[in-house]
C-alpha positions as CSV (number, residue, x, y, z in Angstrom):
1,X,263.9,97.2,103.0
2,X,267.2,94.9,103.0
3,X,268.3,92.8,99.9
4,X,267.4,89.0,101.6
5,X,264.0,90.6,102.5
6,X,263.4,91.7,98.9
7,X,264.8,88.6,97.6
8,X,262.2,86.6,99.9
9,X,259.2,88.8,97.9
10,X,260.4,88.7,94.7
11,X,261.1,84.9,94.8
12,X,256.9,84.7,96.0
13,X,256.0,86.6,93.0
14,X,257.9,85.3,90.4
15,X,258.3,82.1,89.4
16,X,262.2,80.7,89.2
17,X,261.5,76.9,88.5
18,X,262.3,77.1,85.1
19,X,263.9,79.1,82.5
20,X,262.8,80.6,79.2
21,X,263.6,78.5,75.8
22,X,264.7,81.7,74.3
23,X,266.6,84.5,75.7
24,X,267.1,87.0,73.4
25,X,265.3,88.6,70.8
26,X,266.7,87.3,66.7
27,X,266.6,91.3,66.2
28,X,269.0,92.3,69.2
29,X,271.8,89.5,68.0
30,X,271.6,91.4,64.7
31,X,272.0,95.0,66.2
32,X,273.4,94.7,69.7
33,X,276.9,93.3,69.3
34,X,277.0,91.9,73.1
35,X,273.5,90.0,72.7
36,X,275.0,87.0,72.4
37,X,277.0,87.0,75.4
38,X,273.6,87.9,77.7
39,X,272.2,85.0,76.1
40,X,274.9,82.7,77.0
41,X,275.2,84.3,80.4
42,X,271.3,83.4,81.5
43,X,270.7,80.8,78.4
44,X,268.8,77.9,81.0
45,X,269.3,79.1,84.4
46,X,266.2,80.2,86.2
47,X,266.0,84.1,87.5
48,X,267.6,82.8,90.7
49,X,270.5,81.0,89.7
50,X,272.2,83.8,87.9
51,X,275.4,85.3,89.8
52,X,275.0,89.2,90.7
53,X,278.0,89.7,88.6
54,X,276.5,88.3,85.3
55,X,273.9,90.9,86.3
56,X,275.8,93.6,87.1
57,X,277.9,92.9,83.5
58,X,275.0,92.8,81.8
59,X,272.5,95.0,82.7
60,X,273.3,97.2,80.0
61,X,271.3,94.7,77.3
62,X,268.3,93.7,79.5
63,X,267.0,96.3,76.4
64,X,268.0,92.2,74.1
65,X,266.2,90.1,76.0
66,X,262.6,88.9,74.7
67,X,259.9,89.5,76.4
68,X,259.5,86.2,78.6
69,X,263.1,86.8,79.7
70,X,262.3,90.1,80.3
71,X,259.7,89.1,82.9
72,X,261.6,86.3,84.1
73,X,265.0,87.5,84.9
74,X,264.1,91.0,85.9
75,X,263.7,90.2,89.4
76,X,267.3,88.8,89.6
77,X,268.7,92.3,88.0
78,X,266.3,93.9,90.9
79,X,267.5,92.1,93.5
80,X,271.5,92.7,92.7
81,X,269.8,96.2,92.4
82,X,268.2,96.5,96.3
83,X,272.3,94.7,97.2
84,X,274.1,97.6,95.0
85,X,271.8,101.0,94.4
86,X,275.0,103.1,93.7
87,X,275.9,100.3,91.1
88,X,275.7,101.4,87.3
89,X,273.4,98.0,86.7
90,X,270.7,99.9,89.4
91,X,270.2,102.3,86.9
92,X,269.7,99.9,84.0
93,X,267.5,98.0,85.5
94,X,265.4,101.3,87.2
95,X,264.9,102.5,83.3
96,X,264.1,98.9,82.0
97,X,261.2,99.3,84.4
98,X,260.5,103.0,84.6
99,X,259.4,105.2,81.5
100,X,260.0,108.4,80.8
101,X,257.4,109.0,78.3
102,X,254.2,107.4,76.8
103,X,252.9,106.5,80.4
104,X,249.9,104.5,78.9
105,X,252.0,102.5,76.2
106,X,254.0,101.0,78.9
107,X,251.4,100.5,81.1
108,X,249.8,98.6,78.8
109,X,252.9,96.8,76.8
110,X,255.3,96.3,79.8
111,X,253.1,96.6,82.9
112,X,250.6,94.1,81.3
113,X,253.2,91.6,80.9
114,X,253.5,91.2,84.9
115,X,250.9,89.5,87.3
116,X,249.5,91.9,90.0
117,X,251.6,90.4,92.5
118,X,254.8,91.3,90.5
119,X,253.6,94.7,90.2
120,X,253.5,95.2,93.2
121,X,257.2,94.1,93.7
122,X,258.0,96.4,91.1
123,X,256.8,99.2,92.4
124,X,258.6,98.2,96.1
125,X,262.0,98.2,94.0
126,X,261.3,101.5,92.6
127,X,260.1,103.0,95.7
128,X,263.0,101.7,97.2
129,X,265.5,103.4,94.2
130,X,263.5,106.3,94.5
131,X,263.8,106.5,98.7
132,X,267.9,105.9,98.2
133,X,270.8,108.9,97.9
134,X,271.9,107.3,94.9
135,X,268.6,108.1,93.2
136,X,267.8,111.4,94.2
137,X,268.1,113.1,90.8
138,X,265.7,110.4,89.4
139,X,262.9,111.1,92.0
140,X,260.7,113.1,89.9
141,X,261.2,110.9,87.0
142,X,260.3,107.8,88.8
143,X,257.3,108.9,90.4
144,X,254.9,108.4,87.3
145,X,256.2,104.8,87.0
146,X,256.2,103.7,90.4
147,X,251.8,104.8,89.8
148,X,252.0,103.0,87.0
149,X,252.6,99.8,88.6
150,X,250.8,100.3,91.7
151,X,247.5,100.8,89.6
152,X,249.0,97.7,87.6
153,X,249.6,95.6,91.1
154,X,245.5,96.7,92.0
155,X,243.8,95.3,88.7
């Protein structure tokens, strides 16, 4: 899979017409001190808009965002993701989206939140990590998550 192919999927699955009202979460201004700068980084741009180095700066706090961010501007951290797998943000964005624990709980609370056709993007971008050098000491790890939103991308 190349990055403009991946880009072409994701932008069929998720919608990137508008952008959501709120970004991040009144709880991670008050504990994450760079909360506010990830909200004025995406703050009214739709998922495709964003520059790959607003992602790759700040990938660390997709952990802020609410949940309707989450869903909408995952598939821009994804898709600088597929461009950069060695980068740092990769990483962030392969544990926003793969747990390590409590398989049904994030089925249900994170999985649920996508449409069946972004699941199944999902799980491309994780079978893609999981496929690359970079991510070879994650490949057990990822396995159960990339399941997860294959059975998620079937319902």
């Amino acid at each position: 899979m190349d990055a403009s192919s991946f880009r072409e999927r994701a932008m069929v699955a998720f919608p990137h017409d508008s952008a959501p009202l709120q970004v991040v979460s009144q709880i991670a201004k008050e504990v994450h001190d760079d909360a506010s700068t990830m909200e004025q980084a995406l703050k009214g741009q739709p998922w495709t808009a964003v520059p790959e180095n607003v992602l790759h700066d700040r990938a660390k706090d997709i952990v802020a965002l609410t949940l309707e961010a989450f869903v909408h501007y995952i598939p821009a951290f994804m898709c600088a993701a597929v461009r950069t797998p060695e980068s740092e943000s990769a990483t962030y964005a392969m544990y926003a989206l793969c747990p390590t624990g409590n398989y049904e709980d994030f089925a249900k609370n994170t999985c649920g939140l996508f449409a069946p056709k972004q699941a199944e993007v999902v799980a491309e971008f994780l079978q893609f990590l999981e496929d690359d050098p970079s991510f070879t000491i994650f490949s057990e790890e990822m396995k159960p998550g990339i399941e997860l939103w294959r059975r998620r991308a079937k319902s």
